[in-house]
N, C-alpha and C positions, 0 to 999 in steps of 0.2 A: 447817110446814117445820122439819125440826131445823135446830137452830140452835148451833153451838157457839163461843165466846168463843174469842180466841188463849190466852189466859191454860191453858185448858183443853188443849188439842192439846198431844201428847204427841210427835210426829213426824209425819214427813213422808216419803210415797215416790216416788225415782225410779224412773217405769217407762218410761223413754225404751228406744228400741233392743229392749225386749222382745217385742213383736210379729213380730222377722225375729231369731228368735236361731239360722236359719243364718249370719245375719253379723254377727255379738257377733264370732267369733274374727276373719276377720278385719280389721273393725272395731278390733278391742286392737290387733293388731300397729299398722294401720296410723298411730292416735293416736299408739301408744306412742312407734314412729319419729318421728313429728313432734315428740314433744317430746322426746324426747330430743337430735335437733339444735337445738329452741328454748332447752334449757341450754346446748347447747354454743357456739352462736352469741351469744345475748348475751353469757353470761359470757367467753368470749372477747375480744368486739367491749369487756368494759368492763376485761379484765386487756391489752389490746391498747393503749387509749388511757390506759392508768395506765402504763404500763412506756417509752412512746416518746416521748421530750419532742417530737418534733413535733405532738402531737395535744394537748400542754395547753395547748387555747385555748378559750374562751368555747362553740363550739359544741360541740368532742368533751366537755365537760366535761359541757352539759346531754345531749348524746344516750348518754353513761356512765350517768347517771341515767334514761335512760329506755329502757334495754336494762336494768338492774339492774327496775326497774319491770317490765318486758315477764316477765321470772321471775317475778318474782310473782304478775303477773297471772294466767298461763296455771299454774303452781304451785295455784293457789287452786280451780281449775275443772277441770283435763285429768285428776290424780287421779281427781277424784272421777267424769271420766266412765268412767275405765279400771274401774274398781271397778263401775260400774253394768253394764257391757260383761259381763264377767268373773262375775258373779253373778247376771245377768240380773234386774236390779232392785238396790236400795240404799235401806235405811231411814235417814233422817235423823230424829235428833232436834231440837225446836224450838231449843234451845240452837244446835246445831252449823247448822242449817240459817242462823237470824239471822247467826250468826260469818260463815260465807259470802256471806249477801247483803251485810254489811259490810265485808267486804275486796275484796270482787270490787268493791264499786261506790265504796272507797276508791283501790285501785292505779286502776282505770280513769281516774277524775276527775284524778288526778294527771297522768296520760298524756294525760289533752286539755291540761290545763293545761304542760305539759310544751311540748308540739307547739303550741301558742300562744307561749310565751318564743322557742322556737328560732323562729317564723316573724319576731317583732321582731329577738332576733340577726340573721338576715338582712337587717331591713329595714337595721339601724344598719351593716351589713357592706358593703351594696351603694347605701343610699340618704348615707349620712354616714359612708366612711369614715375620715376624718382622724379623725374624734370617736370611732371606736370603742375603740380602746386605754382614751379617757377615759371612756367611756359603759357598758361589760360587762369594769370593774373583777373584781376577785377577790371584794372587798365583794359588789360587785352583783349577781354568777351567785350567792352563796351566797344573798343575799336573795329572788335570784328564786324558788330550787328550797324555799326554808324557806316562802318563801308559794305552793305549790303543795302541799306538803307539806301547812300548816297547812287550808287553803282544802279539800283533798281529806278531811283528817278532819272538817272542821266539817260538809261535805255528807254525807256518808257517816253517821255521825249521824245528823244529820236525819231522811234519805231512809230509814233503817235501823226508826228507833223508828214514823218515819209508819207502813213497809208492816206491821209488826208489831206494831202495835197495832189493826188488823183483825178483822172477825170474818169466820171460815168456817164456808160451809153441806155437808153431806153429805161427800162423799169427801175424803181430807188425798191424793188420787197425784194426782202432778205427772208429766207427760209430758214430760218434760225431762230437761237433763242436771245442771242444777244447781238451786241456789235463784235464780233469776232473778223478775224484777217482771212479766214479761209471763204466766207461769202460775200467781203467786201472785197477781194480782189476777183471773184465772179462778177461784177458788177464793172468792172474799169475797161475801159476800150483808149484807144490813142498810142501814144509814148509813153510805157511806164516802165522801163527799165532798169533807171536812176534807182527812183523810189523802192523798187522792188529788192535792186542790188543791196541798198540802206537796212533794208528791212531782213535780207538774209542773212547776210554779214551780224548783223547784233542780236537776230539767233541765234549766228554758230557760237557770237562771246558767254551768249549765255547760258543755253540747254549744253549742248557739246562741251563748253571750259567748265562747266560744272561736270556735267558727268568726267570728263576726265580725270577732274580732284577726288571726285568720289572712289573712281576706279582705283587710281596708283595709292590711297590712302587706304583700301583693301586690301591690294595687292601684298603691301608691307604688313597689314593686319594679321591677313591669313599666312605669312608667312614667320611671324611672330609665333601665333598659334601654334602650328605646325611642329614648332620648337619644344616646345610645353612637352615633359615627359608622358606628364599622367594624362588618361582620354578625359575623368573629371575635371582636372584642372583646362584642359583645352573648351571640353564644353561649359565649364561656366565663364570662361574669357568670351569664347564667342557669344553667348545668349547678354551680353552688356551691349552686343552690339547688333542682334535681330534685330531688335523694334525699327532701329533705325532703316538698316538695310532693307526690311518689306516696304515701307513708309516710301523710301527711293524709287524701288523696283517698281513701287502702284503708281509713283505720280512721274515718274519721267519714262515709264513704258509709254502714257498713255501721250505724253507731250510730243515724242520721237515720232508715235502715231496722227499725231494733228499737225505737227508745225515741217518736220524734218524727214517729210516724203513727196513726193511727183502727185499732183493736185489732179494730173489728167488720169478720167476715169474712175475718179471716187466721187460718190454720189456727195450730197449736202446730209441725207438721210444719213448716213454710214456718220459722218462728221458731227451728226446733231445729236447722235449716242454716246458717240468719244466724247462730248464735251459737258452732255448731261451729265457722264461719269466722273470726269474728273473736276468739274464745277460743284456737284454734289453731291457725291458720294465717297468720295476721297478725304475730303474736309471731316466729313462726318465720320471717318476712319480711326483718321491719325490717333485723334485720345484713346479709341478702343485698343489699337495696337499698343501705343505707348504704356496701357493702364493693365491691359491684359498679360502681358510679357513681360512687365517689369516689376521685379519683385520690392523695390521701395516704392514708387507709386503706389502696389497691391497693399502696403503696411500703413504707407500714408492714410487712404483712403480708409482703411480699417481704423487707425485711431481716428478720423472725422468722424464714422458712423459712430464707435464706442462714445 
């Protein structure tokens, strides 16, 4: 079996999309569009809640940082699939290809961690409001987002040096649109169980410890709720806390879907859709949800236009 070392590979190619390059063209437009509104919608939704003192409160503060994140994220991957669209293939070099699997899986981890803070905001919002003022201080939203911050580079790391110190057999194309972990570890032959163990283990710290704050910080939510005499007063406690909760449900259904199931027997096809999804079309979401369902964003946005 040839065998050749990471150290040795030279690049890496994407040949996603090249099999139907009647529809590369409009495939590009269609991305393009998408992200073009996924710039214009976050960066809005975060020049929107900087500019209108009714939105500087503990939640529009964390979800500013995670529409500024959502840029990045979909920045880091929608490029590079427009260029693979557009030239019907893209050669990566090993440098640039690690750069990518390290920022796509540093912005991501931030954004579950992100959407974990906001789920406790809501729990301290709806389950202990008198304490909230005392509780998601100015101190404390900056603490929360500097240890998301930090927590997203330490994994990212990690998870970065494990998948890359790998050895690959025979062909370096990737059927994909980026350097993602579910076609680079199609690609590894040898001893890789270390690396792979590295790489499980600080998914389960992060998809799974996230979703489980999310969950017990529900838990107590809807049990709050629940309390609430009147059905008006229970439904407007809970619609404070929709946007969030869809926003959750779209991006860590689709994570659970890619990262935290048995790799035998799903195609790269089935995986190149998952990841189309939640690289660009999710991103492009989050402000719709957030702007559409929330009635001070809706007021906000009414006095910009007036």
């Amino acid at each position: 079996m040839a065998e050749k070392n990471l150290t040795s590979t030279t690049q890496f190619l994407l040949t996603a999309f090249t099999d139907c390059p009647e529809q590369a063209l409009p495939l590009f437009l269609l991305f393009l569009l998408i992200y073009l509104i996924t710039l214009l919608g976050n960066a809005g939704m975060v020049i929107l809640i900087r500019v209108d003192g009714r939105l500087h409160t503990p939640m529009y503060f964390l979800l500013s940082h995670l529409s500024f994140m959502d840029i990045c994220y979909s920045s880091v991957t929608v490029p590079q699939m427009l260029a693979v669209l557009l030239e019907h293939g893209a050669a990566l070099s090993y440098t640039r290809c690690a750069a990518q699997f390290f920022l796509f899986t540093f912005f991501g981890s931030i954004d579950c961690y992100l959407l974990a803070i906001m789920a406790y905001d809501r729990y301290v919002a709806v389950c202990r409001p008198l304490l909230y003022v005392t509780v998601m201080t100015q101190k404390a939203r900056l603490g929360f987002v500097a240890g998301a911050y930090s927590a997203g580079l330490f994994s990212a790391s990690v998870r970065t040096v494990s998948a890359f110190t790998l050895s690959f057999c025979g062909t370096n194309e990737i059927d994909f649109i980026f350097c993602d972990l579910p076609p680079l570890l199609k690609l590894t032959c040898g001893d890789s169980y270390t690396q792979e163990v590295v790489i499980i283990v600080f998914a389960i710290f992060v998809i799974p410890a996230c979703m489980a704050a999310i969950l017990v910080s529900y838990l107590f939510i809807i049990v709050a709720i629940m309390r609430i005499p009147s059905s008006g007063g229970r439904a407007k406690t809970f619609s404070t806390c929709a946007s969030h909760l869809t926003a959750v449900s779209l991006f860590f259904g689709t994570l659970i879907f890619m990262y935290l199931r048995d790799n035998s027997g799903h195609s790269l096809q089935e995986d190149r859709v998952v990841a189309v999804f939640y690289t660009t079309v999710i991103p492009m979401l989050n402000p719709l949800i957030y702007s559409l369902r929330n009635q001070e964003v809706k007021e906000a946005l009414r006095k910009v236009f007036e």
